[in-house]
C-alpha positions in Angstrom: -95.3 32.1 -201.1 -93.1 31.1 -198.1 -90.4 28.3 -198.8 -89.1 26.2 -195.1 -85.4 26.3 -194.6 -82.5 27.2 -193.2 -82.2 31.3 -192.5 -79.7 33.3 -194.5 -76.0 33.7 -193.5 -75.0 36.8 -191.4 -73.3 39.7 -193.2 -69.4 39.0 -194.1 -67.3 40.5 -191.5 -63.6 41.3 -192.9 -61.0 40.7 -189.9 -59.7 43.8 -188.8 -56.8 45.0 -190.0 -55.9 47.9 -187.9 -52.5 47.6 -186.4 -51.9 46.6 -182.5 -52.2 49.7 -180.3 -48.9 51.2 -179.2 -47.0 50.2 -176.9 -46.6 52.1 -173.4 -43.0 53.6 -172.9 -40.0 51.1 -172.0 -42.2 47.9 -173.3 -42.4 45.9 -176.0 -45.9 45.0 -177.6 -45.6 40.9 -178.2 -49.0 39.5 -180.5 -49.3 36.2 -178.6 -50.5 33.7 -181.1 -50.5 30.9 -178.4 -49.6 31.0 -174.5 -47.0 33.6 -173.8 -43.7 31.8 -173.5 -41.9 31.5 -170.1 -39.2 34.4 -169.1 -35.8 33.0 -170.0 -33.8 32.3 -166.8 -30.1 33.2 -167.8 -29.2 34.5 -164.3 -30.1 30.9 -163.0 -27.8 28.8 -165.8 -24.8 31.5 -165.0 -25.3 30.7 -161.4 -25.6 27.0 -162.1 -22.5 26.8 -164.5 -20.5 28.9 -162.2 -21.3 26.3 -159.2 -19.9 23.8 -161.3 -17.2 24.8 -162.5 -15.9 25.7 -158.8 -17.0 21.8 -157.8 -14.8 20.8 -160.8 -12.0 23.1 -159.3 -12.1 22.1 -156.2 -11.9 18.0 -156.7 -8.9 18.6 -158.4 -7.2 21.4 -155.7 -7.9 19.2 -152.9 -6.2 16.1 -153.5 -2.9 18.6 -154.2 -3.3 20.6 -151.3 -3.3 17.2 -149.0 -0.2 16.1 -150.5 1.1 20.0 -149.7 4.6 20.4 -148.2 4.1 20.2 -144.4 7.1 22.5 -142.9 7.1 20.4 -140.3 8.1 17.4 -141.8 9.4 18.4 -144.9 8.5 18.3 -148.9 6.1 15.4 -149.8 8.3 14.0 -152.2 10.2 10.4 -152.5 14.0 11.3 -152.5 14.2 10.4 -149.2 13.5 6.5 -150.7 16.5 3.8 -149.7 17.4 2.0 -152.7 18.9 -1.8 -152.7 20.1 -3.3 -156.1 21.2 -6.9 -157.1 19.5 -8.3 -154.4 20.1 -12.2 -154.0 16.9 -14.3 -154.7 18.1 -17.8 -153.3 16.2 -20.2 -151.0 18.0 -20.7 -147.2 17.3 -22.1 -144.2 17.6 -20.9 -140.6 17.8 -17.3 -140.0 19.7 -14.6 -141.9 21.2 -10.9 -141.7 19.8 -8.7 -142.8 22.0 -5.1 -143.6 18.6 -3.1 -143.0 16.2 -3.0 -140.7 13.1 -4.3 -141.6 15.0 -6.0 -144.8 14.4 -5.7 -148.4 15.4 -8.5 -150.2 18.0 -11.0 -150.1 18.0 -14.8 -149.3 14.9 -15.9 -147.6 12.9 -19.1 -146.7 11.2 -21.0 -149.1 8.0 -20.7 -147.5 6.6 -17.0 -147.4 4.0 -15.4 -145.1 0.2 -15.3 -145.9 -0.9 -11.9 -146.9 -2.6 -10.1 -144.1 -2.8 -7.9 -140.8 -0.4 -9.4 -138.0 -0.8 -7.9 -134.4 2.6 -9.5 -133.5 5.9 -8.9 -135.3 7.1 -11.8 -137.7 9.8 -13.7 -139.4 11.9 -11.4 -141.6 12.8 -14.8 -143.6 9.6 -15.6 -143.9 8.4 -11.8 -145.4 11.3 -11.4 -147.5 10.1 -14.4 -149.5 7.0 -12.1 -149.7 8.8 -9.2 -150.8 10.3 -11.1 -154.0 6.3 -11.9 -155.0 5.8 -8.0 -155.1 4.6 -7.5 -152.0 4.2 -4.3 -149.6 5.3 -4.6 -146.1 3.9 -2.2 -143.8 5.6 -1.6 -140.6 5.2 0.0 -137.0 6.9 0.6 -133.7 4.7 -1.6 -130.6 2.6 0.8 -128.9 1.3 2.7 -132.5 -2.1 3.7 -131.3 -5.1 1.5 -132.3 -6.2 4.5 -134.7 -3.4 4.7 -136.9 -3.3 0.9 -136.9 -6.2 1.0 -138.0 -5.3 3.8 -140.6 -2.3 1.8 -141.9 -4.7 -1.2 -142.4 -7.1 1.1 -144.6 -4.1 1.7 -146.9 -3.0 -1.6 -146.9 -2.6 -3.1 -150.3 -4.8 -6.3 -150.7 -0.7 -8.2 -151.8 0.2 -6.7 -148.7 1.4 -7.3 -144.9 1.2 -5.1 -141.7 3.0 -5.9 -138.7 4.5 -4.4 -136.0 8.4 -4.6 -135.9 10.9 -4.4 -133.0 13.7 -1.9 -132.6 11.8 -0.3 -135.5 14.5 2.8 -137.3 10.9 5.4 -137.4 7.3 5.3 -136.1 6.5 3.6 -139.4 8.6 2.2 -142.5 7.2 0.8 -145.7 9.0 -1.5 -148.0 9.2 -3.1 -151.1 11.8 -5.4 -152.7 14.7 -3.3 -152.9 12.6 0.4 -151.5 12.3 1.4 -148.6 10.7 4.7 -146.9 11.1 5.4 -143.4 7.6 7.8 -142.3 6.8 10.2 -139.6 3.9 8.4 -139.1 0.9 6.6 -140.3 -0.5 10.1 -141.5 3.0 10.8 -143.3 1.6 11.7 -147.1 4.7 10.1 -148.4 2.8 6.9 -148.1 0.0 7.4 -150.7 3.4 8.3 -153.1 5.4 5.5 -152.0 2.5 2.9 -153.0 1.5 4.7 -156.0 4.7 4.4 -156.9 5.9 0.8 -156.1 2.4 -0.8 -154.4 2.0 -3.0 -158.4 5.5 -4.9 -157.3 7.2 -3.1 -160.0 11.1 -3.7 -158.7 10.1 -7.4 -157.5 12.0 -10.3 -159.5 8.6 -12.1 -159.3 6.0 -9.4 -160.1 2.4 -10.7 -160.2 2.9 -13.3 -158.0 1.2 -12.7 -154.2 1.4 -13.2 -150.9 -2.1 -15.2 -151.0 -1.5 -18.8 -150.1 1.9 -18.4 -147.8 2.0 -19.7 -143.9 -0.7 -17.7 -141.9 2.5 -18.1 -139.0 3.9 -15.1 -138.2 6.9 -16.8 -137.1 7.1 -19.5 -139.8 6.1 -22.9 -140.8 4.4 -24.9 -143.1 2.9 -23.3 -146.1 3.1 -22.5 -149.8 6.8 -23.1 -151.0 8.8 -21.6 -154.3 
């Protein structure tokens, strides 16, 4: 007699246990139990690390190979810096003299000149009242070109002034209370050192004040007094 239902099971199969065939000469057998994984790409990350560790290099050689000795004009240094001390601080009217050319420091006006780029030369009396806030004065002959006027002006400070100056000692002269540099030029390197070096106002009596506020003149008048 015939029972209905489901047919019997298939014969057990063990799962082979034969070892992998042999690998062909100069390969290695890999058993993938998954995808194969990607070839490792450690000629790429060399490449890459190399790359940047010559960008890292080279950000840090360039900035000292602009401020490289030109044997032209000499090392790139600051000895060449004029220094004033004991400079007097007091409040004058009329005009003064002034034992440098531009000055930097001594008696001055009580009202001081608004920060800024001046196309005309101005009053030393006035600037000098500048110079005691911390300021930097930038200076020129007349007939600097219009492209490293416009140069100087990049570098300007924003507590800082830029005018041209009569009878001028060198094509460009930048001082600070009591500092002064004379410059080949407005591409001299010494400039970046100079205002690195004394752009924060550090030998001013009145550091932290600024030239913000003073007499937008350039030959004097009414404005901010102190």
């Amino acid at each position: 007699m015939s029972h209905d239902g489901p047919p019997p099971p298939p014969p057990y199969q063990p799962f082979p246990t034969a070892p992998p065939p042999p690998a062909p000469p100069g390969e290695v057998f890999l058993q993938s139990l998954g995808e194969t994984p990607p070839p490792r790409r450690t000629g790429r990350l060399i490449v890459a690390l190399v790359a940047a560790v010559a960008l890292v290099v080279g950000a840090v050689a360039l900035p000292v190979a602009l401020l490289a000795d030109d044997p032209e004009r000499g090392p790139v240094n600051l000895d060449e810096v004029v220094v004033a001390e004991d400079l007097r601080t007091d409040h004058v009217t009329g005009d003064q003299s002034y034992p440098t050319t531009p000055p930097m420091g001594g008696p001055h006006d009580e009202v001081w000149l608004d920060c800024g780029v001046y196309d005309v030369p101005v009053r030393d009396e006035n600037v000098v009242h500048d110079l005691e806030h911390g300021t930097v004065w930038i200076t020129y002959r007349p007939g600097l070109s219009d492209d490293d006027v416009a140069a100087l002006t990049e570098v300007l400070p924003q507590n800082g002034i830029l005018s041209p100056y009569d009878d001028l000692p060198a094509p460009v002269v930048v001082t600070v209370w009591g500092r002064q540099l004379h410059l080949d030029g407005a591409d001299d390197d010494r400039l970046a050192l100079f205002l690195e070096e004394y752009g924060g106002g550090v030998t001013a009596p009145e550091q932290g004040v600024t030239c913000a506020g003073g007499t937008p003149n350039p030959t004097g008048g009414t404005g901010s007094s102190v």
